[in-house]
C-alpha positions as CSV (number, residue, x, y, z in Angstrom):
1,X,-31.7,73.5,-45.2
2,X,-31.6,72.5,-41.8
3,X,-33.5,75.5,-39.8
4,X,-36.9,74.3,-38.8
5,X,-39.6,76.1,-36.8
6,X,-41.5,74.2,-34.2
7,X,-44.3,75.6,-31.7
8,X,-43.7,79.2,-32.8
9,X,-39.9,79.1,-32.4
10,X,-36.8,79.0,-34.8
11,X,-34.1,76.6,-34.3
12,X,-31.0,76.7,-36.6
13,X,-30.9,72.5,-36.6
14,X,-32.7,70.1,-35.5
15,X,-30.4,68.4,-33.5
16,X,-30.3,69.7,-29.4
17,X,-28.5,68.2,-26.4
18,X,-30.3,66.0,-23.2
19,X,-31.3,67.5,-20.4
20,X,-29.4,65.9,-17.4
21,X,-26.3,65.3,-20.1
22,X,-24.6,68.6,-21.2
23,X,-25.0,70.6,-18.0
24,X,-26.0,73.9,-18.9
25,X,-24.0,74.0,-22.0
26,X,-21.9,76.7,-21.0
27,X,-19.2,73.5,-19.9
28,X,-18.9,72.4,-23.2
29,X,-18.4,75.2,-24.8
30,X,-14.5,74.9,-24.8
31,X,-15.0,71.4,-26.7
32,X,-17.6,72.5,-29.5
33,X,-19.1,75.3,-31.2
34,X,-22.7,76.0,-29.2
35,X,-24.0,78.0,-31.8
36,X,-23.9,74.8,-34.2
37,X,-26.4,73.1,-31.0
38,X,-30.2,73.7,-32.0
39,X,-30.7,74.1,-29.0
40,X,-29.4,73.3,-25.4
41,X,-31.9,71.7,-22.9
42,X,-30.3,72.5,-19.9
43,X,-30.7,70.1,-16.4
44,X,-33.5,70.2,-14.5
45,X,-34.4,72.7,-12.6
46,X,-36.4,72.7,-9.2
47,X,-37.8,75.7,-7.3
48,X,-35.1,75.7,-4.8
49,X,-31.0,74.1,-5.0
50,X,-30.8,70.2,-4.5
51,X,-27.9,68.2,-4.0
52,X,-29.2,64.7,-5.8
53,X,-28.7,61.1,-4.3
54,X,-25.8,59.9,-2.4
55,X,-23.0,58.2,-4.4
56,X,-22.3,55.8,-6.1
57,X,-24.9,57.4,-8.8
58,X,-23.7,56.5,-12.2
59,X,-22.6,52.6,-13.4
60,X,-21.5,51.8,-16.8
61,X,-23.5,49.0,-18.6
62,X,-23.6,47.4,-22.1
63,X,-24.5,49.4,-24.6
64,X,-25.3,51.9,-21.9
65,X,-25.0,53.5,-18.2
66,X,-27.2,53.5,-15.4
67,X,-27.8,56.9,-13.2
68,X,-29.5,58.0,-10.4
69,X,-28.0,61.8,-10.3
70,X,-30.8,62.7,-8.3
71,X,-31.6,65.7,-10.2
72,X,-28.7,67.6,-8.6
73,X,-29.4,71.3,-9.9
74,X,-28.6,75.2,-8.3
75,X,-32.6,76.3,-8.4
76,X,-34.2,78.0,-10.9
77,X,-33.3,81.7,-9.4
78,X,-29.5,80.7,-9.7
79,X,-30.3,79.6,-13.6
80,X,-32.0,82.9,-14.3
81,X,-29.3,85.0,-12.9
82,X,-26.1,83.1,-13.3
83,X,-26.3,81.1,-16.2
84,X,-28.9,82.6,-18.9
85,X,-27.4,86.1,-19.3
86,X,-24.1,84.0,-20.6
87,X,-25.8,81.7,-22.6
88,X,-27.8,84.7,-24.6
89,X,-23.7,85.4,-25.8
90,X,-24.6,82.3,-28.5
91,X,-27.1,81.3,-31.0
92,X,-28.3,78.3,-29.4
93,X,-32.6,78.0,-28.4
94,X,-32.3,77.5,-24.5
95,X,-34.5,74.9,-23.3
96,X,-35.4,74.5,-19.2
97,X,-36.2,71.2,-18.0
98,X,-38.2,71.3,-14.9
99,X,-39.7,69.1,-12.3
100,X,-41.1,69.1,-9.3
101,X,-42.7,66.7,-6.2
102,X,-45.9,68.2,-6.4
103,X,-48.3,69.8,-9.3
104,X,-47.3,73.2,-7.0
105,X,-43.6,72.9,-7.4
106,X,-44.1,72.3,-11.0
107,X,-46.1,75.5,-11.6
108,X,-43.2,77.5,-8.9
109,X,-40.5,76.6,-11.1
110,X,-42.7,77.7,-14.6
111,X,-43.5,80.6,-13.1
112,X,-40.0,81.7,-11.9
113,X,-39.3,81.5,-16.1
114,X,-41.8,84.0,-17.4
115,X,-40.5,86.7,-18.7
116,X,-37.2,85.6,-18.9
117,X,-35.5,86.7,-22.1
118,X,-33.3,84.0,-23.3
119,X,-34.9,80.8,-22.3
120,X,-37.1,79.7,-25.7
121,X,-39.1,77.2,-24.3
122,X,-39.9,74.7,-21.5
123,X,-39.7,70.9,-20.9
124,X,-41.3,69.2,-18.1
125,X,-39.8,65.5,-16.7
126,X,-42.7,64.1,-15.9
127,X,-41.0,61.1,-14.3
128,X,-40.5,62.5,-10.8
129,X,-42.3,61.1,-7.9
130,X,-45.6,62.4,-6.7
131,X,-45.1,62.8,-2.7
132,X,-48.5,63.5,-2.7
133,X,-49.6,60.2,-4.5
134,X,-47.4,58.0,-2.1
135,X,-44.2,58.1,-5.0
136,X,-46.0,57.4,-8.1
137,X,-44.2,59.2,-11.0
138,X,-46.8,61.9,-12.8
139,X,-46.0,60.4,-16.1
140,X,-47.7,57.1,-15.7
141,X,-50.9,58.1,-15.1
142,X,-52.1,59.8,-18.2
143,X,-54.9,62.0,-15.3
144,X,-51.5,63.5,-13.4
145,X,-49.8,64.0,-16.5
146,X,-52.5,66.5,-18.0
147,X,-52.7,68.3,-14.7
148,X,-49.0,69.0,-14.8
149,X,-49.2,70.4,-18.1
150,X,-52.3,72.4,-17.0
151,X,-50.7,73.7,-13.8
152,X,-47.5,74.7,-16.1
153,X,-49.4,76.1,-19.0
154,X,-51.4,78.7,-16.6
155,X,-48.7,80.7,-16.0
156,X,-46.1,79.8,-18.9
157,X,-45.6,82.4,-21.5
158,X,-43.3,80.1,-23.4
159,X,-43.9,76.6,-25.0
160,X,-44.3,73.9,-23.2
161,X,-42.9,69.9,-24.0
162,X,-43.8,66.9,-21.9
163,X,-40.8,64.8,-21.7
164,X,-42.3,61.2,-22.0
165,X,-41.3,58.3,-19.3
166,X,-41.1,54.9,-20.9
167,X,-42.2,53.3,-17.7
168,X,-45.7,53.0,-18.9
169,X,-47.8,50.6,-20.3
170,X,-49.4,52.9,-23.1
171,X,-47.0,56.0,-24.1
172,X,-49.3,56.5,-26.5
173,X,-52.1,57.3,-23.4
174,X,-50.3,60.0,-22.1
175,X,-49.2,61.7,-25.1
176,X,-52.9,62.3,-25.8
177,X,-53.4,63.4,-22.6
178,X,-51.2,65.7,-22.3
179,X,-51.7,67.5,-26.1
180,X,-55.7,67.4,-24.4
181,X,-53.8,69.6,-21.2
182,X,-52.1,72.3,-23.7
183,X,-48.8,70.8,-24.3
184,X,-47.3,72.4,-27.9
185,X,-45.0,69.5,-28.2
186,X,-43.4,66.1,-26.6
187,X,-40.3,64.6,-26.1
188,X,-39.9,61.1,-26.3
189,X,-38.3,58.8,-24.5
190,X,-37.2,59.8,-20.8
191,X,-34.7,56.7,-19.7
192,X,-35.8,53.3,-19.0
193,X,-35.7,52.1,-15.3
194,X,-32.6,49.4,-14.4
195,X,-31.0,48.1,-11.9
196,X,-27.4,46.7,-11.7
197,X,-25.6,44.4,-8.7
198,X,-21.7,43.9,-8.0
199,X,-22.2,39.9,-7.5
200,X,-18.7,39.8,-4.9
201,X,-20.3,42.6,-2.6
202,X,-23.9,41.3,-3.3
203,X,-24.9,44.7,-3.3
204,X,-26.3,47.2,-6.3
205,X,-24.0,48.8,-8.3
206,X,-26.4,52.6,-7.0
207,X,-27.0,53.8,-3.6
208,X,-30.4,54.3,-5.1
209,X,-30.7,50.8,-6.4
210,X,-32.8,51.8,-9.2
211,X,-31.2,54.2,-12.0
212,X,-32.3,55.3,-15.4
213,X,-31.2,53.5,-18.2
214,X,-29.2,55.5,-21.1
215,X,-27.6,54.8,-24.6
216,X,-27.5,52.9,-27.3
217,X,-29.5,50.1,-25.9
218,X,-32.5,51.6,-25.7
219,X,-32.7,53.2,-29.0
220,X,-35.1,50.5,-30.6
221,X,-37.4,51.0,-27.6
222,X,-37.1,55.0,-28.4
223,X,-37.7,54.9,-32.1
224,X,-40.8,52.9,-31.6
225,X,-42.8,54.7,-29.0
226,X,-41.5,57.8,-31.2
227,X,-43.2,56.3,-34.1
228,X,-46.2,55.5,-32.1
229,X,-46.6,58.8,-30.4
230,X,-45.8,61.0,-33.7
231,X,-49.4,58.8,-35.5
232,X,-51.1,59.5,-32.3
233,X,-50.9,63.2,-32.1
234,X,-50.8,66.7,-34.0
235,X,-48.3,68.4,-32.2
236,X,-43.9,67.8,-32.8
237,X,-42.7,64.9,-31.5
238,X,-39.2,65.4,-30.5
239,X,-36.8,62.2,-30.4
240,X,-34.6,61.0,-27.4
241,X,-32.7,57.7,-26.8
242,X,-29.1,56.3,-27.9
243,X,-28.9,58.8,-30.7
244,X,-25.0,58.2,-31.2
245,X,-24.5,58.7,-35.1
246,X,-26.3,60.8,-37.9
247,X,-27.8,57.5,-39.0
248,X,-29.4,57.3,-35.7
249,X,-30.9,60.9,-35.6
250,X,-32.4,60.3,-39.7
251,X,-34.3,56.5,-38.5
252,X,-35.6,59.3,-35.7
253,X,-36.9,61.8,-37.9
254,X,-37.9,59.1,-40.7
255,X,-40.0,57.5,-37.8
256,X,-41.6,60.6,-36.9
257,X,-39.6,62.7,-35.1
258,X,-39.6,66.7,-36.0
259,X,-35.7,67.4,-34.2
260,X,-33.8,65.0,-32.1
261,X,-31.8,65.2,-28.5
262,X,-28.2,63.8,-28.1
263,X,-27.6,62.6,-24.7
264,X,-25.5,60.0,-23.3
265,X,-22.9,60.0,-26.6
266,X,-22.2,63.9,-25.1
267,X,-20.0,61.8,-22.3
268,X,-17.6,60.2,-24.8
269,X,-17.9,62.7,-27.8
270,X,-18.4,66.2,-26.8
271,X,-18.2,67.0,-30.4
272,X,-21.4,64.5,-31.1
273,X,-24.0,67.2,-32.1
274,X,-21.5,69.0,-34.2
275,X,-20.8,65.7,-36.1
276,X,-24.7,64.7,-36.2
277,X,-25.6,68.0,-37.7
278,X,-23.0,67.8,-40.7
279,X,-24.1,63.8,-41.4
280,X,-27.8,65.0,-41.6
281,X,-26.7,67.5,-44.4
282,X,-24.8,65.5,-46.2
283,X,-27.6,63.0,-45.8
284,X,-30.3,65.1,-46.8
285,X,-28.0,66.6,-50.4
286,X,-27.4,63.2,-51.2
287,X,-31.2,61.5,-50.9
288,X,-32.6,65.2,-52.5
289,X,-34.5,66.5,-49.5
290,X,-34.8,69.9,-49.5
291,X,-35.8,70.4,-45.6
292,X,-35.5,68.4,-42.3
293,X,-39.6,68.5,-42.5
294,X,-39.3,66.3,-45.7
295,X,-37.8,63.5,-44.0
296,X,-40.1,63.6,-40.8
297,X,-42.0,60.5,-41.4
298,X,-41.1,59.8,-44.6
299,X,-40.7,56.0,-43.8
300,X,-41.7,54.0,-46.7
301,X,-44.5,51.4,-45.1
């Protein structure tokens, strides 16, 4: 009932983890069962080890949190030899989230992955500064975006999704642009930027200033570009933001969305996607749907 098979691939559920929330998986693994995880989309991964922003990185807000992690990762070479031979021991899809500073770093890091038995497919955060377009994140500029994908899909054996920012004007833009590039899927929506201030100190809350803004609160804002994105193009649209109950994964898929990723609820209930999954079933028995691709935009305009 809930298997579903997107860009070539076989998932068991439709329901996978957050890159930047659930490590590599492999540190949940004494608080759930993995092999009930579609799929794991592990943190990002750059071409060599990084050690992310200075504290404090993470603040607590309504309805939410605020991080600026920095994208603290081991390199891809570390991934590939330390961590992916233990995940292959469960039945969990691997995804890698990648990034880079430049279109070159992005292609490094795809590259490093080919071949690699175990990792199913590959997502690119497209949110990252370009250092070689003074700062300006590749995923607002719908030109950038499609080169990413390009550089990425030349020497990717695997499927590639482009992880949507929701920085942008027109989501809608650079989803076409990057299906136009090669891209077998998109993941919608990266986090929203924020900013939070301690009024005694007079100072913000991240040594950063700026962090990315996580949780419940921006769910509305999620299932609408979702909805948008999902009429604009042909390929699976996978959903991201505040997903916290089963109810919040099913107004994902009815909007559009072929699976769903759990982030931020991973912090307070490890056991989130495990209780997701079972709602969706009992969902789906109890309104007669026979797949998870019956409900995918099945909203009733």
């Amino acid at each position: 009932m809930l298997k579903v098979k997107l860009f070539g691939v076989e998932f068991e559920n439709p329901v996978w983890t957050a890159s930047g929330t659930f490590g590599f998986g492999l540190e949940y693994a004494p608080y759930l069962d993995l092999n009930r995880v579609g799929a794991v989309c592990v943190k990002g991964l750059s071409v060599k080890p990084r050690e992310g922003n200075e504290p404090p990185r993470i603040w607590e807000t309504p309805c939410g949190m605020l991080n600026a992690i920095g994208l603290q990762n081991p390199g891809v070479e570390y991934f590939v030899e330390e961590i992916v031979p233990k995940l292959k021991e469960y039945r969990c899809r691997v995804i890698a989230n990648i990034y880079g500073s430049t279109v070159e770093e992005y292609r490094a890091v795809a590259a490093a992955l080919k071949g690699v038995d175990g990792v199913d497919a590959v997502e690119l955060n497209v949110s990252c500064p370009n250092v070689k377009k003074g700062g300006l994140a590749f995923g607002v500029d719908p030109v950038e975006a499609a080169r990413v994908t390009e550089a990425v899909k030349s020497v990717c054996d695997k499927p590639v999704i482009v992880k949507l920012s929701p920085n942008v004007t027109d989501p809608v833009e650079i989803a076409k642009a990057v299906e136009s590039a090669g891209a077998d899927a998109i993941s919608a929506i990266n986090t929203l930027l924020g900013m939070a201030i301690d009024i005694r100190k007079r100072k913000p809350r991240l040594k950063n200033r700026f962090g990315g803004l996580s949780g419940p609160a921006i769910k509305p804002v999620a299932v609408r570009i979702v909805y948008q994105v999902s009429k604009a193009v042909s390929v699976p649209v996978i959903g991201i933001g505040g997903i916290t109950t089963w109810e919040d994964a099913v107004e994902f898929f009815l909007a559009g969305a072929s699976a769903v990723q759990v982030g931020t609820a991973n912090f307070f209930n490890p056991k989130a996607v495990e209780e997701i999954v079972a709602g969706i079933e009992n969902y789906m028995r109890e309104e007669g749907f026979k797949s998870v691709g019956e409900m995918v935009g099945a909203l009733r305009e």
